[in-house]
TORKE-920834 format. One record per residue (C-alpha): x, y, z; chain; residue number from 1. Coordinates in steps of 0.5 Angstrom, whole numbers, always signed. Layout:
BEGIN
+-------+-------+-------+---+-----+
|    c1 |    c2 |    c3 | c |   k |
+-------+-------+-------+---+-----+
|     X |     Y |     Z | A | NUM |
...
+-------+-------+-------+---+-----+
END
This chain:
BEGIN
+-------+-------+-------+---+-----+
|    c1 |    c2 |    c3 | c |   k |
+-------+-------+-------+---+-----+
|   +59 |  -102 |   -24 | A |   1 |
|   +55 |  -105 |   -30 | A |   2 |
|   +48 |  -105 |   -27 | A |   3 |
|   +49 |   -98 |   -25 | A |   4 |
|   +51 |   -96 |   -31 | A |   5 |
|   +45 |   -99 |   -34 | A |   6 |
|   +41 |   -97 |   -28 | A |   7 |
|   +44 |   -89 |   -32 | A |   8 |
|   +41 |   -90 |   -38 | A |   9 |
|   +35 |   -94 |   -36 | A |  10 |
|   +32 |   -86 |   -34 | A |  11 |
|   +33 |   -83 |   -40 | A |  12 |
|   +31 |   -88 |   -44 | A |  13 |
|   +24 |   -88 |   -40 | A |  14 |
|   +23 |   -80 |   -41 | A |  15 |
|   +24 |   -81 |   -48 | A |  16 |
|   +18 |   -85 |   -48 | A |  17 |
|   +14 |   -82 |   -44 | A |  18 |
|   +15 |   -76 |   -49 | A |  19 |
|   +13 |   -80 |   -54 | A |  20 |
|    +7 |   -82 |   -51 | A |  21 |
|    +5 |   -75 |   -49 | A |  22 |
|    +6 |   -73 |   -56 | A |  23 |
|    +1 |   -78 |   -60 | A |  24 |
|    -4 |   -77 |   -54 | A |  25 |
|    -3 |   -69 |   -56 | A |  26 |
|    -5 |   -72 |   -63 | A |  27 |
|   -10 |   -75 |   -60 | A |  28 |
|   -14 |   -70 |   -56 | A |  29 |
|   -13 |   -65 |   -62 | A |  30 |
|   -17 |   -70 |   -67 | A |  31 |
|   -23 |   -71 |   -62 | A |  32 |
|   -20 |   -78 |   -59 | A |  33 |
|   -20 |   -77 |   -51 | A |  34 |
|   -20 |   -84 |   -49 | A |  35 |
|   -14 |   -86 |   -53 | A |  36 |
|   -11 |   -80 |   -51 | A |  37 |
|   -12 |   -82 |   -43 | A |  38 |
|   -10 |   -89 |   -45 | A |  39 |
|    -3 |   -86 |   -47 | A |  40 |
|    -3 |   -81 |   -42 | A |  41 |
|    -4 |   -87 |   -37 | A |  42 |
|    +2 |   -91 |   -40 | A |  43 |
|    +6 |   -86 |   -40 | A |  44 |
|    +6 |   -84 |   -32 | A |  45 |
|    +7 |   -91 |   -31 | A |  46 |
|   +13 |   -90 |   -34 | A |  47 |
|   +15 |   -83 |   -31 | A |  48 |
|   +10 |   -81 |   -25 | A |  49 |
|   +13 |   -75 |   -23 | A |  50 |
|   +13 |   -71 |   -30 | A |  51 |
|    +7 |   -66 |   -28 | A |  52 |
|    +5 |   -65 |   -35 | A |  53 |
|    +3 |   -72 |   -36 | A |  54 |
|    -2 |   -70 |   -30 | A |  55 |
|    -3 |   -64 |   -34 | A |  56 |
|    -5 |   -67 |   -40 | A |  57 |
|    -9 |   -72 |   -36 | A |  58 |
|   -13 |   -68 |   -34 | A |  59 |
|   -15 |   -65 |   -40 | A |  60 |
|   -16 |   -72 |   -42 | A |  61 |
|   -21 |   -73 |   -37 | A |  62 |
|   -25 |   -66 |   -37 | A |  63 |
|   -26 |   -68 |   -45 | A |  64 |
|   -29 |   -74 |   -42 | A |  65 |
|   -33 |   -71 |   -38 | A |  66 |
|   -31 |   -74 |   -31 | A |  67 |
|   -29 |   -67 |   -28 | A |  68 |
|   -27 |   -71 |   -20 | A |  69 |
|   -22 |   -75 |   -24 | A |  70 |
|   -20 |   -69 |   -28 | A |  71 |
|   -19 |   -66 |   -20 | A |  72 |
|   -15 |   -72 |   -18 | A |  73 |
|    -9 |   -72 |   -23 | A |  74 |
|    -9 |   -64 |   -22 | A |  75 |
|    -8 |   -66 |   -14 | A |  76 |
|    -3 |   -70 |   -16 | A |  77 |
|    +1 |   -66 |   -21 | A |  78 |
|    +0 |   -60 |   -15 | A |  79 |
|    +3 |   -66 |   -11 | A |  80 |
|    +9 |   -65 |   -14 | A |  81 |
|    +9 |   -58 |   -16 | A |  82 |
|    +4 |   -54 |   -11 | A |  83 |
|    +6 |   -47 |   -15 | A |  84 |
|    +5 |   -49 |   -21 | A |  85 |
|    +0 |   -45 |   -25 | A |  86 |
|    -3 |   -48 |   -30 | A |  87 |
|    -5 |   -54 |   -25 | A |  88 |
|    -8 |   -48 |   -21 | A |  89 |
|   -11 |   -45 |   -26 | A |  90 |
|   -15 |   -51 |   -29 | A |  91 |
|   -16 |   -53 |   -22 | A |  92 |
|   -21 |   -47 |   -21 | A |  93 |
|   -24 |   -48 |   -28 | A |  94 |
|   -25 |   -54 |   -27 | A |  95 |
|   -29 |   -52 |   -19 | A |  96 |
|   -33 |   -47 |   -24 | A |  97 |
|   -35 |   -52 |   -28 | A |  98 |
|   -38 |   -57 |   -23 | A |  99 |
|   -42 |   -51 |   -20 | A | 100 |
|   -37 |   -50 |   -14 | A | 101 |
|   -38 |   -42 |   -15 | A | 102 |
|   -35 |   -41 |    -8 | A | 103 |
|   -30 |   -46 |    -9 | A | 104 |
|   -28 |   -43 |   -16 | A | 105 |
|   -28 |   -36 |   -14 | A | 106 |
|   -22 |   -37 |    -8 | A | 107 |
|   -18 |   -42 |   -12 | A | 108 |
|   -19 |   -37 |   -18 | A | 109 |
|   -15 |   -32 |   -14 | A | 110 |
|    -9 |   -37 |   -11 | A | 111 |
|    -7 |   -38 |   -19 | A | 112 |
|    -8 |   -31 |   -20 | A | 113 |
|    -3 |   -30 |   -15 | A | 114 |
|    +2 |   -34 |   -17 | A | 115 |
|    +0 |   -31 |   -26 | A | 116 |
|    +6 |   -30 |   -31 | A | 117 |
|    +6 |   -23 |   -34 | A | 118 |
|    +0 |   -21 |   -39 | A | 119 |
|    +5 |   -21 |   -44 | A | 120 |
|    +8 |   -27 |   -43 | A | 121 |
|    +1 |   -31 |   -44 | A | 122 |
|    -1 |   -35 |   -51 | A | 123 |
|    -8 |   -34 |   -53 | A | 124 |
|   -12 |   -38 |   -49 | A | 125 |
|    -8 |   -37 |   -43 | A | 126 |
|    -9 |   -30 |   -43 | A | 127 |
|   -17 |   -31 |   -44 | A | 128 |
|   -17 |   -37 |   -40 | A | 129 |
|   -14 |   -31 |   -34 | A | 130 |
|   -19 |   -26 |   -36 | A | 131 |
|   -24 |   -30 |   -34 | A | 132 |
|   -22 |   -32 |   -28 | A | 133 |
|   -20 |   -24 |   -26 | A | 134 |
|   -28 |   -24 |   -27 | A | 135 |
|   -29 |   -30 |   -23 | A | 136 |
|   -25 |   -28 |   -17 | A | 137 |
|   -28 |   -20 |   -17 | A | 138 |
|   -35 |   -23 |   -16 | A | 139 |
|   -32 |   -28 |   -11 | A | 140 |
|   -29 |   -22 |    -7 | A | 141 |
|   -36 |   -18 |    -9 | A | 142 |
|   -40 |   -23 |    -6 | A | 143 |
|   -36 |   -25 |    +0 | A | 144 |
|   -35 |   -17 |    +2 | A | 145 |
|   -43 |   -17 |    +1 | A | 146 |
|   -44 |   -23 |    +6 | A | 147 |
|   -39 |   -21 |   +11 | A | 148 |
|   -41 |   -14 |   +11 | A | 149 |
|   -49 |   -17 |   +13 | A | 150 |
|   -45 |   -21 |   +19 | A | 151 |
|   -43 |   -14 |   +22 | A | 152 |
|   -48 |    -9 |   +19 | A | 153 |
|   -52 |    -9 |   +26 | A | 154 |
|   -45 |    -8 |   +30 | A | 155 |
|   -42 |    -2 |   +25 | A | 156 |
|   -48 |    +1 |   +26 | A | 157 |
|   -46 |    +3 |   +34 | A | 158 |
|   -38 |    +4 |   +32 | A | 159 |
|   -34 |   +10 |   +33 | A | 160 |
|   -33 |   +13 |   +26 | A | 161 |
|   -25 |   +11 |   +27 | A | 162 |
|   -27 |    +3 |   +29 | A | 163 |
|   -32 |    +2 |   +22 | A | 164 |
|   -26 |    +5 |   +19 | A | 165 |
|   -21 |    +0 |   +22 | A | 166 |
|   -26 |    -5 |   +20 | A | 167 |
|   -28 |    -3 |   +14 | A | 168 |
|   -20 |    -4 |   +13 | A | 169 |
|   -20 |   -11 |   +17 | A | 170 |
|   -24 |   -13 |   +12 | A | 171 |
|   -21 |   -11 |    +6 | A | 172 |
|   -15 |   -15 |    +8 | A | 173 |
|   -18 |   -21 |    +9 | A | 174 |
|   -21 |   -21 |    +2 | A | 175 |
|   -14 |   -19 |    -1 | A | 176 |
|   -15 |   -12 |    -3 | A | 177 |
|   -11 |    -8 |    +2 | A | 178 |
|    -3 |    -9 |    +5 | A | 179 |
|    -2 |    -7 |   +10 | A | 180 |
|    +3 |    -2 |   +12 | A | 181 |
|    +7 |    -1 |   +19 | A | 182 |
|   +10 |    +5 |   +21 | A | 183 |
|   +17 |    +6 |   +18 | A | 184 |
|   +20 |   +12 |   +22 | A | 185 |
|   +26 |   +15 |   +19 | A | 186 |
|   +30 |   +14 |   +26 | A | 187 |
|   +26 |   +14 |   +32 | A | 188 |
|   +21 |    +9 |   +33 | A | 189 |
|   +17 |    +8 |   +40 | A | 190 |
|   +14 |    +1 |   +42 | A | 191 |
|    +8 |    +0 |   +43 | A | 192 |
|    +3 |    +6 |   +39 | A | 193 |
|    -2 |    +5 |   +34 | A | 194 |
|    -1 |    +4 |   +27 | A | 195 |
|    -6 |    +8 |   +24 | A | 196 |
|    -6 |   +13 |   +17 | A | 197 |
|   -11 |   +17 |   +20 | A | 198 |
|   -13 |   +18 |   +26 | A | 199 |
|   -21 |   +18 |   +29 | A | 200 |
|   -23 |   +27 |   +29 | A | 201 |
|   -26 |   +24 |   +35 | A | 202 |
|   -20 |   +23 |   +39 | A | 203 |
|   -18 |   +31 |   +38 | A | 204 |
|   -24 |   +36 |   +41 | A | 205 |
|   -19 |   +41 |   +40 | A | 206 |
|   -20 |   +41 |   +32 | A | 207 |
|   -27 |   +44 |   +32 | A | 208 |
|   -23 |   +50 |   +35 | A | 209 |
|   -18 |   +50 |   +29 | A | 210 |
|   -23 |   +49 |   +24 | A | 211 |
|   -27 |   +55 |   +26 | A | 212 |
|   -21 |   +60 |   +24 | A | 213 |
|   -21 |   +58 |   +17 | A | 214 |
|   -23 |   +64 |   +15 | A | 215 |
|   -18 |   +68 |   +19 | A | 216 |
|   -13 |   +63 |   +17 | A | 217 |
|   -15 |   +64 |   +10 | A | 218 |
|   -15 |   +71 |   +10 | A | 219 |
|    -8 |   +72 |   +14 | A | 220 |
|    -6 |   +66 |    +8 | A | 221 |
|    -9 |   +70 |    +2 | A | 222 |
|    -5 |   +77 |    +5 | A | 223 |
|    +2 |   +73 |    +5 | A | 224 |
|    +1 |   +70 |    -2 | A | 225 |
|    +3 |   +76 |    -5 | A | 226 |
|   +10 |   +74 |    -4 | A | 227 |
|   +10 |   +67 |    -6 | A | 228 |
|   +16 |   +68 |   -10 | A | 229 |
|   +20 |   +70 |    -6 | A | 230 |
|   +25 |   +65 |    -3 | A | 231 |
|   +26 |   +68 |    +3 | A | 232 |
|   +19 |   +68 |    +5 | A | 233 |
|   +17 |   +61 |    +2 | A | 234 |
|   +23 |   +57 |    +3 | A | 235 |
|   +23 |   +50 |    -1 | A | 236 |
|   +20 |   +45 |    +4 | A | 237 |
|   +26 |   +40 |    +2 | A | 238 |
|   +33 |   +42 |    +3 | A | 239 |
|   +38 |   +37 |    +3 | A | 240 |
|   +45 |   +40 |    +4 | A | 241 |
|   +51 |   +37 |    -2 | A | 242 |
|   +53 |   +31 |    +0 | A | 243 |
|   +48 |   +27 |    +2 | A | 244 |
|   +44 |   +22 |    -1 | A | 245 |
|   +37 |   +24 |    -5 | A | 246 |
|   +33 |   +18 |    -6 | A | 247 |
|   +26 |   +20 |    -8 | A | 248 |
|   +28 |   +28 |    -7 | A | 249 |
|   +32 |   +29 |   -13 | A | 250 |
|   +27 |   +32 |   -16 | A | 251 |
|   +24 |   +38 |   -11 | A | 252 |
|   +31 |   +39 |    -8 | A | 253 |
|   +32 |   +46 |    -7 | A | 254 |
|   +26 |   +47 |   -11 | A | 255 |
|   +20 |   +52 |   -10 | A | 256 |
|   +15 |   +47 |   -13 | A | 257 |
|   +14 |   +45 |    -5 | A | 258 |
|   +15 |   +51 |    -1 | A | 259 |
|   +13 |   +53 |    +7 | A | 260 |
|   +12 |   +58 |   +10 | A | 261 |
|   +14 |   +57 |   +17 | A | 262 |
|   +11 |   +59 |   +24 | A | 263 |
|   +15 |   +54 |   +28 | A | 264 |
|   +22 |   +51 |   +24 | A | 265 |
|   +26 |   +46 |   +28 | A | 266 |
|   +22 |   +48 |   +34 | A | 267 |
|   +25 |   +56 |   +33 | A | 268 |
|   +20 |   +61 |   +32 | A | 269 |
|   +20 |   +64 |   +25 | A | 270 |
|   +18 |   +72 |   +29 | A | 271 |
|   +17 |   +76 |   +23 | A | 272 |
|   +12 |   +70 |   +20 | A | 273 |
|    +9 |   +70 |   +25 | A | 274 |
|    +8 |   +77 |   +26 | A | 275 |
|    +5 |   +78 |   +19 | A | 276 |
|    +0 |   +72 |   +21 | A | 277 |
|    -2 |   +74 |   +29 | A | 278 |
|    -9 |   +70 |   +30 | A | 279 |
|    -5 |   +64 |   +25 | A | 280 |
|    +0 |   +63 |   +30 | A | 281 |
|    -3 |   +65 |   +36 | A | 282 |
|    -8 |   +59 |   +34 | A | 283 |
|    -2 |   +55 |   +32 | A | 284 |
|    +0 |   +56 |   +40 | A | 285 |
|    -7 |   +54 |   +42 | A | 286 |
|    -4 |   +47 |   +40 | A | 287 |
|    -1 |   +41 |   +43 | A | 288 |
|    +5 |   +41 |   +39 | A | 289 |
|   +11 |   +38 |   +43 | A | 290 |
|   +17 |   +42 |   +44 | A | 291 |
|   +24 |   +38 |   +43 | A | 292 |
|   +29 |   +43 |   +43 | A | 293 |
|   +32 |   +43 |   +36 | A | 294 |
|   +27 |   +39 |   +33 | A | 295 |
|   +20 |   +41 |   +34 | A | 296 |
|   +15 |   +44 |   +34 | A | 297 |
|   +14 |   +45 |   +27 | A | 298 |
|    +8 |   +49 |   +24 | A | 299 |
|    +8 |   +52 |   +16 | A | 300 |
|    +3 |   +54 |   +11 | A | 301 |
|    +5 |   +48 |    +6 | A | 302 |
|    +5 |   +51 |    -2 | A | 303 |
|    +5 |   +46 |    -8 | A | 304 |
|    +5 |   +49 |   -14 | A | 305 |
|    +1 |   +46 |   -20 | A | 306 |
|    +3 |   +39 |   -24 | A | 307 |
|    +7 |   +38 |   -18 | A | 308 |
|    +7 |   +31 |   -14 | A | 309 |
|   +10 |   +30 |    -8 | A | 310 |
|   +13 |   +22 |    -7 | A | 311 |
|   +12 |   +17 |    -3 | A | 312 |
|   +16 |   +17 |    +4 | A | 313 |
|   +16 |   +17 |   +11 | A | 314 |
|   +16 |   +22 |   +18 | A | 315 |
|   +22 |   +21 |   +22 | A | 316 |
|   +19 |   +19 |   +29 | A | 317 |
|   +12 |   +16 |   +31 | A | 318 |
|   +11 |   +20 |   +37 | A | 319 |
|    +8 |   +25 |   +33 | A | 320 |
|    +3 |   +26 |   +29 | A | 321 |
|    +1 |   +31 |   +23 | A | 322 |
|    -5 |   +36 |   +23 | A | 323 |
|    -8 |   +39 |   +16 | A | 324 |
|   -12 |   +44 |   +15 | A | 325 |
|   -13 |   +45 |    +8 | A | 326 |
|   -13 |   +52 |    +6 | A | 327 |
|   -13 |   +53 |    +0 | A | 328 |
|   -16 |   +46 |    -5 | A | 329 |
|   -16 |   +46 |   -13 | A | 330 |
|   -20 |   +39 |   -16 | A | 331 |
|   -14 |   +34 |   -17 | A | 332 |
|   -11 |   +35 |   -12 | A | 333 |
|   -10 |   +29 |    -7 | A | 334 |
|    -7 |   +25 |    -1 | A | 335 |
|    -5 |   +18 |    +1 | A | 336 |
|    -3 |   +14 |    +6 | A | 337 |
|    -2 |    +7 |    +7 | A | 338 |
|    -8 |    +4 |    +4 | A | 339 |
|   -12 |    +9 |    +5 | A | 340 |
|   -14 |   +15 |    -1 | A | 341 |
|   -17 |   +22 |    +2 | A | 342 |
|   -19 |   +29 |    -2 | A | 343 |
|   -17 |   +37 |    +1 | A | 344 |
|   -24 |   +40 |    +4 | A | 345 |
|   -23 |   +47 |    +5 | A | 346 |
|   -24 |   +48 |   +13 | A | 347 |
|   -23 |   +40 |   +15 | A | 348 |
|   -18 |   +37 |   +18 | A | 349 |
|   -15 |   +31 |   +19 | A | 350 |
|   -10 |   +28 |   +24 | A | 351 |
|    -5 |   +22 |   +20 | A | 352 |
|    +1 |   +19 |   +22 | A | 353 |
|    +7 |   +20 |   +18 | A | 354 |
|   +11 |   +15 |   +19 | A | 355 |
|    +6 |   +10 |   +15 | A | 356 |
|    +8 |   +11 |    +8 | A | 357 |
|    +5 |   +17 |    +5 | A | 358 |
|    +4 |   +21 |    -2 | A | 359 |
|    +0 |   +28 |    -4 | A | 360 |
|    -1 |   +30 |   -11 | A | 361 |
|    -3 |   +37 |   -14 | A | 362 |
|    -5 |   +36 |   -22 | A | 363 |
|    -9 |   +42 |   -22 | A | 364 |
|    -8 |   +48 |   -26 | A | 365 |
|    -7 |   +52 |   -19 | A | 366 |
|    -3 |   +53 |   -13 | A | 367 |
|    -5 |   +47 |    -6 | A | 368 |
|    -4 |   +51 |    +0 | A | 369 |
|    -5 |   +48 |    +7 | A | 370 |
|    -3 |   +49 |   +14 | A | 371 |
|    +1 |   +44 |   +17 | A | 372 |
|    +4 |   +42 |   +24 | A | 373 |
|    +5 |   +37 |   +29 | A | 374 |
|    +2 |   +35 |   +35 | A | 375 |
|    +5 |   +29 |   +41 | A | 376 |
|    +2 |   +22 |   +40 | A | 377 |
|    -4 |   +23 |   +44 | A | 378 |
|    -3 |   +16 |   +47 | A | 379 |
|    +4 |   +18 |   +50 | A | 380 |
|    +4 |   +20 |   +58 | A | 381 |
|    +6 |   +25 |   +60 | A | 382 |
|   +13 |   +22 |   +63 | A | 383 |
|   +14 |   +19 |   +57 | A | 384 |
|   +14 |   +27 |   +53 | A | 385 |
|   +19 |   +28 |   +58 | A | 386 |
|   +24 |   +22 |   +58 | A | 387 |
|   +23 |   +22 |   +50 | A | 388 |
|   +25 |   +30 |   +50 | A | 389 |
|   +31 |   +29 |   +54 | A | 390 |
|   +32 |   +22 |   +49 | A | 391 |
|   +32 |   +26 |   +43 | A | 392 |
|   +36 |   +32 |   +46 | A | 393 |
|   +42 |   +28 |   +49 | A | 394 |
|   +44 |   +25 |   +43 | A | 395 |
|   +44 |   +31 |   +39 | A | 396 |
|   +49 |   +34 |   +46 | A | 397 |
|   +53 |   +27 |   +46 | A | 398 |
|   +54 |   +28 |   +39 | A | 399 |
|   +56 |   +36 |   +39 | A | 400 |
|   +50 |   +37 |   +33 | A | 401 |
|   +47 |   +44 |   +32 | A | 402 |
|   +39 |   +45 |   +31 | A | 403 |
|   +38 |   +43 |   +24 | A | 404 |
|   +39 |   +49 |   +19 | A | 405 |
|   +36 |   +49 |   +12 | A | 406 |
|   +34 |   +41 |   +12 | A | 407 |
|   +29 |   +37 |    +9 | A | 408 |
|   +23 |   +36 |   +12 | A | 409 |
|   +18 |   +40 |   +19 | A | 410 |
|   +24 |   +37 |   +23 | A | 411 |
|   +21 |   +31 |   +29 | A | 412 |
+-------+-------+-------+---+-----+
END
């Protein structure tokens, strides 16, 4: 028991030491003596190896002393045992800096950054110590991106416009300057499709179709607009009943700052809508969209009125996609999804999956007006619309659910 108990005492009395030592050799390296301060320091992780800013503190010493590979060596012992620790990665890429190690330092620079405390929460030099290595890393990733873009400059050339986008975004990741972002549907989910925001134009002859009745489309738009509002023509987009949940809605629930004005709603036809816009819907029927009972089509001029902002969210089912064509597009108005931010043309469509997280502003003085629908996911057969049709359809029979009335979003 007694050699035990000294054994407990034993610790205590070596930590007490150790600080001792590391505080006259902090002395000692603010009065210009590094050689007694890694003396100090060299004695005092005899006594106790394991306290990382002893190791911290050598480093110190040994930079001062102009040996920056011994300096390297007491911040691998002190990552040794705590590979997260901030201060030792940071010095590290100092340290790899100053040798002239610039790759080195750069890609070092951005695993401290990654693991950095919150700006505020830094002294002084830390803070300026930080700010150098954000300057460091940026150049490290500049060079990097300028490297690799060489390495592939010949083969983008013959690339599809879609695959130099993708690539363009591999890349990206790569360097860490984009996260990815998966398909998140808010209830059905089908295996096996591609993940991507917007999909190559390429892949959709029948756009040119639609973006040559743009002038059609904005002249049956421009007659409508008149009634812009009156809540029985244009319908808030978002219309959740009382009693659910509301999440990133509560703001435009029920509000006419987002409104549609349908063609097709929960696969219903809106007939008077699309009687006061015959080409427009007539176009709209040229289109591949899904019929699913009580779901879909869905097919809307989408109003946004000025200042307004539409949060970010998901769509509902992966197997479909949503078509823009912006008909109407004041400056400071814009779309995202996942990674990837666009601006409105008038006349240019685009294709997006809007199960990937997505968001649209409008911080112009003036009304955003675009058409709106959803087609198939072009790479589902023809079987499997059918066999998802009667997936979709059996559970709203099996459950005795109505086609959805007055609720939020373009249905599928």
């Amino acid at each position: 028991m007694g050699e035990k108990a000294e054994a407990g005492t034993a610790k205590p009395e070596a930590d007490d030491q150790a600080r001792s030592l590391n505080t006259a050799a902090v002395r000692a390296m603010a009065a210009g003596q590094p050689a007694r301060a890694h003396a100090l320091l060299e004695e005092a992780l005899s006594i106790a190896p394991n306290q990382v800013p002893l190791w911290l503190n050598l480093a110190g010493a040994r930079r001062a002393l102009g040996d920056p590979a011994a300096a390297l060596a007491a911040l691998d012992s002190a990552l040794g045992i705590d590979p997260r620790n901030f201060m030792a990665l940071l010095m590290r890429a100092s340290l790899l800096d100053g040798m002239g190690e610039a790759r080195q330092a750069g890609a070092a620079y951005g695993t401290a950054l990654s693991l950095a405390p919150p700006d505020g929460a830094l002294d002084a030099p830390t803070a300026r110590a930080v700010a150098r290595a954000r300057e460091r890393h940026s150049q490290y990733l500049a060079d990097l991106d300028a490297f690799l873009k060489g390495e592939i400059d010949g083969d983008l050339s013959r690339c599809r416009s879609g695959e130099a986008r993708r690539m363009a975004r591999f890349v990206d990741g790569a360097l860490g300057r984009a996260k990815p972002y998966h398909q998140q549907p808010a209830q059905f989910f089908y295996p096996g499709l591609p993940a991507l925001e917007f999909h190559d134009p390429e892949d959709f002859p029948w756009l040119m179709d639609l973006e040559a009745g743009t002038d059609v489309v904005r002249a049956e738009l421009a007659a409508v607009l008149t009634d812009e509002d009156d809540p029985e023509r244009f319908v808030p987009y978002i219309a959740y009943p009382d009693g659910l949940p509301l999440d990133q809605w509560s703001e435009l629930n029920h509000s006419p700052r987002w409104s549609a004005f349908h063609f097709m709603h929960y696969g219903r036809p809106h007939r008077e809508n699309r009687e006061r816009c015959p080409r427009t819907a007539a176009l709209l029927d040229a289109m591949p969209q899904p019929q699913v009972p009580g779901k879909s089509p869905a097919a809307m001029f989408s109003v946004l009125k000025p200042r307004t902002r539409i949060p970010a969210h998901t769509g509902v089912s992966n197997t479909r996609l949503v078509v823009h064509l912006p008909l109407v597009v004041p400056a400071g108005c814009g779309f995202r999804v996942g990674n990837e931010t666009r601006e409105w043309q008038v006349g240019k469509a685009w294709v997006f999956d809007d199960t990937i997280e997505h968001e649209a502003w409008n911080d112009s003085d003036q009304t955003r007006v675009i058409l709106l629908f959803d087609i198939w996911h072009p790479h589902l057969s023809v079987a499997e619309r059918e066999m998802i049709t009667r997936v979709m359809t059996g559970i709203d029979r099996f459950n005795g659910d109505a086609a959805p009335a007055g609720t939020a979003g373009s249905g599928l």
